[in-house]
Every structure is written in C-alpha cells, then in structure tokens.
N, CA, C and O atoms as a GROMACS GRO file, in nm:
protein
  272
    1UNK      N    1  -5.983 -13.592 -10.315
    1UNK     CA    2  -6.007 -13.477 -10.401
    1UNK      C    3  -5.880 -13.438 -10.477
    1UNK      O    4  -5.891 -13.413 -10.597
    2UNK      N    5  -5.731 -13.430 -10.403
    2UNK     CA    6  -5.675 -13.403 -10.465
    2UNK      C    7  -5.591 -13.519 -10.618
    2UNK      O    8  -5.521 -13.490 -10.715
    3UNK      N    9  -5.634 -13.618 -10.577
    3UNK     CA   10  -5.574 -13.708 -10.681
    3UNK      C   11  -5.689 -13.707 -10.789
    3UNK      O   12  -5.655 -13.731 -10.905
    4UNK      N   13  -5.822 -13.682 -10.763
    4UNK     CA   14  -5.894 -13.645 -10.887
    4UNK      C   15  -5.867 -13.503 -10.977
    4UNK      O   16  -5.905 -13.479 -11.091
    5UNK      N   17  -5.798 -13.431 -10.898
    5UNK     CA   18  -5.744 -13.315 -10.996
    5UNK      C   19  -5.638 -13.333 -11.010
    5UNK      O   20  -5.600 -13.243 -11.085
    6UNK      N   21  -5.546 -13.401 -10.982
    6UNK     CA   22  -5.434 -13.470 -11.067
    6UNK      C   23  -5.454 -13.538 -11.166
    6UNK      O   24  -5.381 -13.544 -11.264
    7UNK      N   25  -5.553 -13.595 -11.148
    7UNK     CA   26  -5.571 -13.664 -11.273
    7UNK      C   27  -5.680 -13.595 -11.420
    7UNK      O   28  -5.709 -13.656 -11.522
    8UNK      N   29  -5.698 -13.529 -11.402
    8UNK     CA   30  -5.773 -13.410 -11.497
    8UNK      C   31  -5.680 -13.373 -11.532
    8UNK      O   32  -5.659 -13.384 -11.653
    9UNK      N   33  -5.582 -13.316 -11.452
    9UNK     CA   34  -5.437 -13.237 -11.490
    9UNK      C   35  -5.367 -13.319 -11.610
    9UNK      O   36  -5.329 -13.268 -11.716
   10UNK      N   37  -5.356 -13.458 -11.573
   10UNK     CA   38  -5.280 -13.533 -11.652
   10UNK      C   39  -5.320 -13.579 -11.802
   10UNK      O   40  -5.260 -13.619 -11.901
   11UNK      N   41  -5.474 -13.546 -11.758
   11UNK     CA   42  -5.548 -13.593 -11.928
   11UNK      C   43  -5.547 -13.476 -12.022
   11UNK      O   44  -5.588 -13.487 -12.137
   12UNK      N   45  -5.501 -13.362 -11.972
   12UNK     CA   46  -5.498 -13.242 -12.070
   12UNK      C   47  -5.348 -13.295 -12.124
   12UNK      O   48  -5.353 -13.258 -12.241
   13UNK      N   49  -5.251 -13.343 -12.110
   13UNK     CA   50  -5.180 -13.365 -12.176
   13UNK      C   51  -5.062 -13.256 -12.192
   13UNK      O   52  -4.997 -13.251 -12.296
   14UNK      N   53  -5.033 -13.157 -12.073
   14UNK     CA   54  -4.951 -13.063 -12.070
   14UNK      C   55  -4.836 -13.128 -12.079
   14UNK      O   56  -4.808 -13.244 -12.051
   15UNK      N   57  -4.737 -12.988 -12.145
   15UNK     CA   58  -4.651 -13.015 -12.147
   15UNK      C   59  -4.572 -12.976 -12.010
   15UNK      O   60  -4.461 -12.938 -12.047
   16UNK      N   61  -4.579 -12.971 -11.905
   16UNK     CA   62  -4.552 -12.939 -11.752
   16UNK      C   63  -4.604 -13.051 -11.676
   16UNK      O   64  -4.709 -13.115 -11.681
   17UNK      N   65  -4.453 -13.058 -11.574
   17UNK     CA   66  -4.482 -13.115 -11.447
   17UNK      C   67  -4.548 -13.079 -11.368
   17UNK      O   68  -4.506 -12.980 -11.308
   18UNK      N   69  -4.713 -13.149 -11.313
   18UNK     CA   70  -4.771 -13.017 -11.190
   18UNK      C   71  -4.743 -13.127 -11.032
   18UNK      O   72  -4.796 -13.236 -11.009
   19UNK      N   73  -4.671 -13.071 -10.972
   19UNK     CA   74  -4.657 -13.118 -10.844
   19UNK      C   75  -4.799 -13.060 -10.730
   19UNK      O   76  -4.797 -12.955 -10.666
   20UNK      N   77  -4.864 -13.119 -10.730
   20UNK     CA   78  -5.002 -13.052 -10.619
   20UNK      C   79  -4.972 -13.093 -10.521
   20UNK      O   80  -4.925 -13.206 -10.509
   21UNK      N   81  -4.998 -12.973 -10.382
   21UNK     CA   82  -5.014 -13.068 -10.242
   21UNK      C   83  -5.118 -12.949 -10.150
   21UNK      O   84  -5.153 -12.834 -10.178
   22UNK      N   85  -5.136 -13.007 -10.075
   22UNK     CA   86  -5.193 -12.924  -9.974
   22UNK      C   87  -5.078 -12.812  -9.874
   22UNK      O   88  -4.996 -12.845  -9.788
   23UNK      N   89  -5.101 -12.722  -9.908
   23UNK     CA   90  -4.984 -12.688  -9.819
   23UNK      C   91  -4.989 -12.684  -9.675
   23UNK      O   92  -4.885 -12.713  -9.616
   24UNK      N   93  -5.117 -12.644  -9.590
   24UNK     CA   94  -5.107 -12.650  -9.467
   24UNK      C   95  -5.096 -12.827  -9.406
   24UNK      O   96  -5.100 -12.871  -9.292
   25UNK      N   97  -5.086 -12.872  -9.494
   25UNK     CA   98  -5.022 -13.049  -9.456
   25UNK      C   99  -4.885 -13.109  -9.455
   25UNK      O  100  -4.850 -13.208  -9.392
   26UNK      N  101  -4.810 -13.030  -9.537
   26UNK     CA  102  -4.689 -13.048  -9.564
   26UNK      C  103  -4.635 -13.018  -9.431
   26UNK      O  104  -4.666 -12.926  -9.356
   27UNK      N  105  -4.528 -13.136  -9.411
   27UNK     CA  106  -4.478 -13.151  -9.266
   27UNK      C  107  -4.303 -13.142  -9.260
   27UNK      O  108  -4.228 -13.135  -9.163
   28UNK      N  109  -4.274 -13.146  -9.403
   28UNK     CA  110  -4.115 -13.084  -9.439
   28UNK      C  111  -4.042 -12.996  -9.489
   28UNK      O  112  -4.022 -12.970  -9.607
   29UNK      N  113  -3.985 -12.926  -9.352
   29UNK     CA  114  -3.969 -12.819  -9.394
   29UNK      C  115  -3.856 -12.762  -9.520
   29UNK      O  116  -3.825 -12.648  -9.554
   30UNK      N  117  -3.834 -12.835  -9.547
   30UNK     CA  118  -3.703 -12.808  -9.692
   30UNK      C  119  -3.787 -12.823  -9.814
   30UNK      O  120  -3.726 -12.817  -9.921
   31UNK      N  121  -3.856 -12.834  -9.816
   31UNK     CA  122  -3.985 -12.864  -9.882
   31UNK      C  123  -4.049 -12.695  -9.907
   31UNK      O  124  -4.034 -12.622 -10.005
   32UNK      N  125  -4.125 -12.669  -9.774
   32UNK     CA  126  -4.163 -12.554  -9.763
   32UNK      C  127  -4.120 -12.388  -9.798
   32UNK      O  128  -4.181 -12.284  -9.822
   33UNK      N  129  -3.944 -12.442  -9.786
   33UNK     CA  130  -3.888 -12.311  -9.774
   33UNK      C  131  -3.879 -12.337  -9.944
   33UNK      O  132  -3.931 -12.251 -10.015
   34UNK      N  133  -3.831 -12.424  -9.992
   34UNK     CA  134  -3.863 -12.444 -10.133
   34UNK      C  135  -3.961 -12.411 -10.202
   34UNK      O  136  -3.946 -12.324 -10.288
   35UNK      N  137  -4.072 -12.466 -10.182
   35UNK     CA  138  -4.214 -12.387 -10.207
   35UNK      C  139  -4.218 -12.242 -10.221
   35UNK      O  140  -4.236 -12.171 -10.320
   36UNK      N  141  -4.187 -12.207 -10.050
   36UNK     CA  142  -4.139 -12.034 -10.021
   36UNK      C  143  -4.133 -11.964 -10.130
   36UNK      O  144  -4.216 -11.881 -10.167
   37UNK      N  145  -3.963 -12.020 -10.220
   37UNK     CA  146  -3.877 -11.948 -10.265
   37UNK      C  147  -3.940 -11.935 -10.450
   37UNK      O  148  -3.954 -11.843 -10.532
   38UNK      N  149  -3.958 -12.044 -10.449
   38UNK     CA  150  -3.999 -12.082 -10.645
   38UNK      C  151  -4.142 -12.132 -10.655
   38UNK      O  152  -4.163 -12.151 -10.774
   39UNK      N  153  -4.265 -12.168 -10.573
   39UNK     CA  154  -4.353 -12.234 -10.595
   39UNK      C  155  -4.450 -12.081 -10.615
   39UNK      O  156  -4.403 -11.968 -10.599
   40UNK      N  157  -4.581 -12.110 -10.650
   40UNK     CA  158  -4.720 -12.030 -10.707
   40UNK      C  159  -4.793 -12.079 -10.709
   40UNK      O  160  -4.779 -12.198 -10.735
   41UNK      N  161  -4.926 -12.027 -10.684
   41UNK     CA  162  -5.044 -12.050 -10.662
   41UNK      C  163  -5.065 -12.033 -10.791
   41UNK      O  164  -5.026 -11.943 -10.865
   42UNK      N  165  -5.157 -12.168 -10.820
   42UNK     CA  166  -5.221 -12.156 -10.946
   42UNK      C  167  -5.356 -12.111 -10.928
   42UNK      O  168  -5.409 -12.023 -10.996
   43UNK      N  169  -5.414 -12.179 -10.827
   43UNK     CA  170  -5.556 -12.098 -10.783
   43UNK      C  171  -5.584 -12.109 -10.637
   43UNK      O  172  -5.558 -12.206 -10.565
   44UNK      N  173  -5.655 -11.967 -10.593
   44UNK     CA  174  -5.687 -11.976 -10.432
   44UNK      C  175  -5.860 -11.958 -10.441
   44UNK      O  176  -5.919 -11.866 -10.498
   45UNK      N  177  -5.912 -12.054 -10.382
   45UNK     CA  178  -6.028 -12.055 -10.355
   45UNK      C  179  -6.076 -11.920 -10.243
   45UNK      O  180  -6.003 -11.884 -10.151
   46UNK      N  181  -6.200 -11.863 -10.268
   46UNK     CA  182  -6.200 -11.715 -10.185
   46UNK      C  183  -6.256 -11.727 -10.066
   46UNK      O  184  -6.364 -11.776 -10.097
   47UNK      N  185  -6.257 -11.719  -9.986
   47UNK     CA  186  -6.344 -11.734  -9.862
   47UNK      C  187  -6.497 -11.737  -9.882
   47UNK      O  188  -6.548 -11.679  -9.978
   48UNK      N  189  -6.550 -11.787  -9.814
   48UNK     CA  190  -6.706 -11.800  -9.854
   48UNK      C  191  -6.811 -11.655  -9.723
   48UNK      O  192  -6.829 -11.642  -9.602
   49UNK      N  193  -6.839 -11.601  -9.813
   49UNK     CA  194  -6.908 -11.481  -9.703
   49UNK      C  195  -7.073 -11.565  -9.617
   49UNK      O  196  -7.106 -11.565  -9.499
   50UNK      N  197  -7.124 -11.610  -9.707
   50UNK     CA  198  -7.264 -11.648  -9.676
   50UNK      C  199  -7.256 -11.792  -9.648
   50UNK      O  200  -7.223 -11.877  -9.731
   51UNK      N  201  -7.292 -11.814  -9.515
   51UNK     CA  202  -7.275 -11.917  -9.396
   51UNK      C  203  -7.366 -12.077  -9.485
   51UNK      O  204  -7.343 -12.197  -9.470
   52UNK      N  205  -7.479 -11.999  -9.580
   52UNK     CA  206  -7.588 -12.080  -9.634
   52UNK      C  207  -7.505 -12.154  -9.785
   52UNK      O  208  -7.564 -12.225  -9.867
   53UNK      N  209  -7.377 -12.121  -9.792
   53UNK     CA  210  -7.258 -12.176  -9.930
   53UNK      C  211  -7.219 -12.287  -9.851
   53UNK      O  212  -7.207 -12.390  -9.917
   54UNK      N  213  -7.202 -12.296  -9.756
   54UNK     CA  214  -7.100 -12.398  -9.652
   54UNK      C  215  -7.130 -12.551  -9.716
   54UNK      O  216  -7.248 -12.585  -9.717
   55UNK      N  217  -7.052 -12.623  -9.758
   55UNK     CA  218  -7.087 -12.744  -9.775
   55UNK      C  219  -7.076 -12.804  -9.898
   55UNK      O  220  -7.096 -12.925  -9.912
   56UNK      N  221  -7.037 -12.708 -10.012
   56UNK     CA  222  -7.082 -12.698 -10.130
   56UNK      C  223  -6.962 -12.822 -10.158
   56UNK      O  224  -6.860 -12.836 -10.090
   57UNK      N  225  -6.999 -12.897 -10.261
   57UNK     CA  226  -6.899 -12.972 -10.316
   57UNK      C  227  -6.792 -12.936 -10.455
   57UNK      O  228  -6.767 -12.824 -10.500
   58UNK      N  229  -6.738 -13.072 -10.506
   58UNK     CA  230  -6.624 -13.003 -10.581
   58UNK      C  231  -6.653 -12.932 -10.683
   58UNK      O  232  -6.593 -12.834 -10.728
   59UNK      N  233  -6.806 -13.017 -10.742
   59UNK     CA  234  -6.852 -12.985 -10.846
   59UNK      C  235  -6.847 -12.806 -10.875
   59UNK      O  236  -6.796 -12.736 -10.963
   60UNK      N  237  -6.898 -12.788 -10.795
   60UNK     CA  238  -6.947 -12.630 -10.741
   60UNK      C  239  -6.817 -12.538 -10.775
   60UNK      O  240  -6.817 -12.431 -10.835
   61UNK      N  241  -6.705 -12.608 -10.720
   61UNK     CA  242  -6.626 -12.548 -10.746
   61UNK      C  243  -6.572 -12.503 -10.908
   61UNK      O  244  -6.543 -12.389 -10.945
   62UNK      N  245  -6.570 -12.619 -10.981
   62UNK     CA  246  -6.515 -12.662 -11.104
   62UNK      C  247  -6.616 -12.527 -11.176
   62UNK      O  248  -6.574 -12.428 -11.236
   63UNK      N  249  -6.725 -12.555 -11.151
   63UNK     CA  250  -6.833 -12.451 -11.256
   63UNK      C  251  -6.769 -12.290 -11.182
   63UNK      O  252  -6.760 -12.189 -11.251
   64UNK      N  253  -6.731 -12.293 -11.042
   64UNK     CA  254  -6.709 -12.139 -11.048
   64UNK      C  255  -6.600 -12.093 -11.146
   64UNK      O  256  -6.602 -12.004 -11.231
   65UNK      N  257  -6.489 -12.196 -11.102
   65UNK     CA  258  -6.383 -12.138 -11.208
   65UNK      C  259  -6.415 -12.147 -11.365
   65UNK      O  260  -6.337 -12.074 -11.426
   66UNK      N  261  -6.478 -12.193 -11.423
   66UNK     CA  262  -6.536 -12.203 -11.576
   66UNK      C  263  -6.605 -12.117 -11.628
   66UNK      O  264  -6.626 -12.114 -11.749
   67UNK      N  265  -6.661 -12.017 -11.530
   67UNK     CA  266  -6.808 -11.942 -11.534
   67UNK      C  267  -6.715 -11.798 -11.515
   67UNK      O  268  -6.791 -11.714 -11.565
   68UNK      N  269  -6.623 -11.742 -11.482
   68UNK     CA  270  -6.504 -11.631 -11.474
   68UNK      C  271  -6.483 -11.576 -11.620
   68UNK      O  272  -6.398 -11.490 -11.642
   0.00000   0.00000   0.00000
C-alpha cells in the first residue's frame, strides 16, 4: 500500500521530496527523534466508530479524502 502512494505522489510531479513511512514500524531511533523534531502529518486517517466500516479498502479511502 505504501509504495502505491508513493508512486501517485511521484506522478503529480511535485516539486518536494516526500519521504513516507509507517511510523509505528520505524525501528531507529535517530530517525524518530528526527521525525519528533521537523516531520508532519500530512494526513491522519480517523478512527472508525461503526464496527460494520471494518475492512474497507484503499479505494474507500482515496474517495473519503476527495469527497472533503
């Protein structure tokens, strides 16, 4: 999942470096405190209230943020 939104990222043709990672995966910490200090959330997905959303794929996702 995440190298398919790297690569969307890359066909818009920005003028920015986007470094993506998962953060609860990241296993170095000089890294992290880095992150800490200068990194941002570009987007946080919201918790899902209704148990019957569970499962939903990426697609799902892509249209929520489009539909804002």
């Amino acid at each position: 999942m995440l190298l398919k939104i790297e690569n969307e990222l890359d066909d818009l043709l920005l003028p920015y470096t986007i470094d993506l990672s998962i953060f609860h995966k990241i296993e170095n910490t000089d890294l992290i405190e880095h992150i800490s200090r200068v990194g941002f959330v570009l987007y946080k997905r919201s918790k899902v209230k209704n148990a019957g959303s569970m499962g939903r794929g990426a697609g799902s996702l892509k249209r929520e943020a489009t539909e804002k």
